[in-house]
Phi, psi and omega in degrees: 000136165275150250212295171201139201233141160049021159241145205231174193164132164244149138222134204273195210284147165038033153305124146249138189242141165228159144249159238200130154175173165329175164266157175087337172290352196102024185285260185334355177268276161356288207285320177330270166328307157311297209280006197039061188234342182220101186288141166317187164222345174194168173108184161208159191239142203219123185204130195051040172067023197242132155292123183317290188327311165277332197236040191287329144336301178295324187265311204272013137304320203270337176278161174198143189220132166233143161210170187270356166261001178282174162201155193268175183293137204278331178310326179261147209278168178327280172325324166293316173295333188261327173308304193300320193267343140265017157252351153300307175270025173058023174322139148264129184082101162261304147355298187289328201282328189297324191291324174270351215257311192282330159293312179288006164248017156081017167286347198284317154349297173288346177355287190290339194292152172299153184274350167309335172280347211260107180326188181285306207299301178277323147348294189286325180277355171275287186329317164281343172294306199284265253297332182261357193292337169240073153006073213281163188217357141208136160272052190292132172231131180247103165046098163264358181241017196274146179097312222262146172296200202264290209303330171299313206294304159334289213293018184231333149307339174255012140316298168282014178264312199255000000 
């Protein structure tokens, strides 16, 4: 059985796209499979006029993915988690950039806490902190508002608006 069959799609420059279905249709798979995290069985993936496949290093600087089923290592604190991940994407300035990434989610508190410690709610805002740390030119996102009260979960569709 397949998982997800015959489906195509472009999106272009400053686009928002959802996909929209049942549980069990293949969203998460579908974002899977973009990240090369899951192989394709046919087809091609294409990002920035490029074949994923060959120039896959290269597209996965510039992507970043958040979703609400992952989790970072739970032992190392906020700060350590967002640091591996901006030294992993090459940050310039990484201090700094962690430092705006964790204000603007109302996270800079928690910097030192263990991420084991960290409710569902903040859980989801580190997460989405690390998805913004190399200011990504694609965002994939899985249920980005799950967990969050309504004044975050807003301050972050509207984020993602401009």
């Amino acid at each position: 059985m397949r998982a997800v069959d015959g489906i195509s799609f472009k999106i272009n420059e400053g686009e928002i796209v959802g996909l929209l279905g049942p549980n069990g249709a293949g969203k998460t798979t579908t974002i899977q499979m973009l990240l090369g995290t899951t192989s394709k069985t046919s087809g091609e993936i294409k990002y920035f006029g490029k074949e994923f496949e060959k120039n896959r290093p290269e597209i996965l600087q510039q992507v970043n993915y958040a979703s609400a089923y992952i989790r970072l290592p739970w032992r190392m604190t906020v700060w350590e988690n967002l640091m591996v991940y901006a030294r992993m994407y090459q940050v310039k300035n990484p201090r700094e950039r962690i430092r705006a990434v964790l204000e603007f989610f109302r996270m800079s508190k928690y910097a030192k806490k263990g991420f084991n410690t960290l409710s569902s709610g903040q859980v989801t805002r580190v997460i989405l902190a690390k998805a913004m740390i190399n200011f990504p030119k694609l965002l994939l996102l899985d249920e980005p508002t799950a967990s969050l009260d309504p004044e975050i979960a807003d301050k972050v569709r509207q984020f993602l608006l401009k």
